[in-house]
N, C-alpha and C positions, 0 to 999 in steps of 0.2 A: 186510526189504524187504516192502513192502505191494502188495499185488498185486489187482486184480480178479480173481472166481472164479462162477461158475454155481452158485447153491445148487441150483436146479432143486428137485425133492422133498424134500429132506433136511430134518430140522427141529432146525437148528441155534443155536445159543446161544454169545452173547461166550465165547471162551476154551475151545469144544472145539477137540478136536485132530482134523484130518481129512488128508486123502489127498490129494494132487493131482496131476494130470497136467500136465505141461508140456512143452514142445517137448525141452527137455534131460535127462528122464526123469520119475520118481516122487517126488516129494519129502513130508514130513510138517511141516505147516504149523498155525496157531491161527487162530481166527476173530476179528477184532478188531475186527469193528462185525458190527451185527447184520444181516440180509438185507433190503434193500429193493431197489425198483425205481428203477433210472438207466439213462440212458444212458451206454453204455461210451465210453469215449476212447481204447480198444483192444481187442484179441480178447480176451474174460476167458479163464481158463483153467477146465480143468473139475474139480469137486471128485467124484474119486472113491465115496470113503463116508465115514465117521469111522473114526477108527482104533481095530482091533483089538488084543488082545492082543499079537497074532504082529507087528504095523506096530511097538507100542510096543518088542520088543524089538529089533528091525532098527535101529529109530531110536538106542534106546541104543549100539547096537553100531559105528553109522556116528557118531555122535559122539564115540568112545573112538577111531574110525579117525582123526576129522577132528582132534583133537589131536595125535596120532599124525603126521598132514601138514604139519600147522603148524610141530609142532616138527624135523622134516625137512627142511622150506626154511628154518628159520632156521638150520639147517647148510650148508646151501647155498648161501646167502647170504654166508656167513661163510667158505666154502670159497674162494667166485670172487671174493671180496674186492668185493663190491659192500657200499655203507653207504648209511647213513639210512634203511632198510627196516624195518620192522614189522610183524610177520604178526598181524593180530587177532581173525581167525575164519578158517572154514573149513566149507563144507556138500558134504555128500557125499549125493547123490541114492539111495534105498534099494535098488537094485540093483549100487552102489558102481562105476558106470561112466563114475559125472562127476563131476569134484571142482572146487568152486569155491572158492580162496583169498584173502581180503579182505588187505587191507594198507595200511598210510598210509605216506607218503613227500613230502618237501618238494621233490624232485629229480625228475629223468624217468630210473630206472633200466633197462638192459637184464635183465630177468628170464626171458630165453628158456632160458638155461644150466638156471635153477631148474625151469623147467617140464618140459624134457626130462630132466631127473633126476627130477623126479618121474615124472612121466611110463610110465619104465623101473620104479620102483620099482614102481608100485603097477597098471599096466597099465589106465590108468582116461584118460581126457581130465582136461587140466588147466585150467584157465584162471584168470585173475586179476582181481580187480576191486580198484580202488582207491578205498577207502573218504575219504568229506571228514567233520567233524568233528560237520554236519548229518545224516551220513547213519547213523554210530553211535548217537546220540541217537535218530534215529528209528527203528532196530530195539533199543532198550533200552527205548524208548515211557514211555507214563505220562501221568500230565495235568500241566497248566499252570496257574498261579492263576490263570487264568481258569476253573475248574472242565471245560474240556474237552480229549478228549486232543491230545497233541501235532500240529502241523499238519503237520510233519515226517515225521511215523508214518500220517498217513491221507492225508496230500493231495500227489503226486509232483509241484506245483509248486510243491511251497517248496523243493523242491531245487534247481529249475532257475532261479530267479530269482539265482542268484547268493549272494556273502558275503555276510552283513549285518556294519556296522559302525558305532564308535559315530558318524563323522559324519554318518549317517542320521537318526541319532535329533537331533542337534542342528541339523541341516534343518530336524526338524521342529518347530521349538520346544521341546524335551525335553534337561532337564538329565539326564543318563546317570548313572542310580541301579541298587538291584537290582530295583525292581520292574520294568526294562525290560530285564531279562536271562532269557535261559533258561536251563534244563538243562544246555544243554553250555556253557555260557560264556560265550556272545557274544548281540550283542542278538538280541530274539525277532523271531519272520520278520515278524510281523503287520505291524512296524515297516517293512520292505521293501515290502511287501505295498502300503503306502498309501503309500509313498516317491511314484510316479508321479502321483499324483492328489493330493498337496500340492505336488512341482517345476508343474503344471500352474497349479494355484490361484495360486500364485507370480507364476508370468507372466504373470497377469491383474491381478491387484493389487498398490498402490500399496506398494512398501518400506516398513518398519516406520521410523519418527523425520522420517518424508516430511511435507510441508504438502499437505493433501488441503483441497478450498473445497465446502461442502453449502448451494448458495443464499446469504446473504448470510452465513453463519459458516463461519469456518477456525478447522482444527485439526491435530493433529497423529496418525498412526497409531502404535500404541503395542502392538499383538498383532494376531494372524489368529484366524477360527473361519472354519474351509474347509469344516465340516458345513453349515454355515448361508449361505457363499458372500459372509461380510461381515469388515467388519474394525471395532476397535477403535479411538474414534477420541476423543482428548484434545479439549475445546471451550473448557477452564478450568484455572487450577490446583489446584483440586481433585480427589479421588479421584471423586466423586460428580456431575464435570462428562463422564467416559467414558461414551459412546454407542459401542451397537453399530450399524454402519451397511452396508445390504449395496450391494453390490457397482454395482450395478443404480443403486441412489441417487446415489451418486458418479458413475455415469457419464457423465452430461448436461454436469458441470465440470470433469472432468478428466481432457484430454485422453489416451491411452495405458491407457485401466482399460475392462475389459470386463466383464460379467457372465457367469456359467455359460450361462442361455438370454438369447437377444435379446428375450424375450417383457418380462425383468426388468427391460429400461431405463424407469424411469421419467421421463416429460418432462412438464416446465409442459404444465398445464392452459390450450389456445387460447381463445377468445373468438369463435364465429363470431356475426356478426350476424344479427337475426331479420331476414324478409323485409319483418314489417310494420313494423317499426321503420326500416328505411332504404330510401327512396323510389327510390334508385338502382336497388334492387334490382327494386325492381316492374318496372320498365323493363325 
């Protein structure tokens, strides 16, 4: 889980390991981008120091506990005859006073039995979080062939946009290959990401196989480019009779097609008359 943190003075580097305070105790964390200036879109938290000797062996220790938990609620689980449950991590805060167990499940289990056995066992707070399939990928991290890392892993709103799936991608004019897939399996978020602003483009422009009329020639729309706010538009039978045409130019003729700004409608060029050339006018 990626988190904002206060470098404040520390002169920190991708991939040390540092210390941090959080509201649920001390935990031992990695740097996963480097320190710049933003604005938060929450209280960051504070990085204590980098970790010491004496942090690294605590950490080891509370990692060998947190397997130790894992494999206890999956007894437990197995005990109270709950199913479909899956324990897949487990972090234990380095004072070992708060334990937080991930898990995936297709179901809404009651896991309250599990936690108060834990609970009892280990004299620590327990709590549970349930991992989605986007959110393992994004603490497993790494980059994307787009050469940068995972959007998953650095940006907390590709979480919340929801599933991506492949009708998204065929939304958007995209036959569903691998190069439109990510790490964990399912199409990559980016794809989501621009879902809203191609369904918008959509509602502005004329359906693809549509008769669209540009001044005295019709044709037919045959593709979108929603960068550029135009469509593609057949004039002839040939390949080399497609014109890209935007949005704005079409609008003057056909009725129900809007452009991105009102600025784009392009209209016939009027004819005002000059004053000296018509007599009425002098009047």
């Amino acid at each position: 889980m990626t988190k904002l943190c206060y470098a404040r003075d520390l002169d920190l580097r991708v991939g040390y390991r540092v210390v941090v305070a959080t509201e649920l105790g001390e935990f031992v964390g990695r740097v996963s981008l480097t320190p710049r200036r933003r604005e938060p879109y929450h209280d960051p938290y504070d990085i204590i120091r980098i970790t010491t000797a004496e942090d690294d062996r605590e950490e080891d220790e509370r990692r060998e506990l947190g397997r130790e938990v894992r494999s206890e609620a999956q007894k437990l689980v197995r005990d109270h005859r709950i199913g479909n449950v899956e324990f897949i991590g487990c972090d234990v805060s380095l004072d070992g006073a708060y334990v937080e167990v991930k898990y995936q499940t297709e179901g809404e289990p009651n896991l309250a039995p599990v936690r108060d056995g834990l609970e009892r066992l280990y004299d620590a707070r327990v709590s549970f979080r349930r991992f989605s399939f986007i959110e393992r990928s994004g603490d497993a991290g790494g980059c994307d062939t787009c050469g940068l890392p995972l959007c998953c892993a650095t940006w907390s709103g590709a979480r919340s946009m929801g599933p991506v799936n492949v009708r998204v991608a065929r939304q958007q004019g995209v036959t569903p290959n691998d190069k439109i897939m990510g790490t964990c399996g399912e199409v990559k978020c980016c794809m989501r990401y621009e879902h809203d602003a191609y369904k918008e483009f959509k509602e502005r422009a004329p359906f693809k196989n549509s008769n669209v009329k540009l001044g005295e020639r019709e044709g037919q729309v045959v593709d979108y480019s929603m960068v550029k706010d135009s469509v593609m538009v057949q004039f002839g039978t040939k390949r080399s009779d497609q014109e890209m045409v935007t949005l704005g130019s079409l609008a003057r003729d056909n009725p129900g097609i809007e452009p991105a700004d009102p600025d784009d409608w392009e209209v016939e060029p009027t004819h005002e008359p000059n004053p000296v050339e018509n007599p009425e006018a002098q009047e």
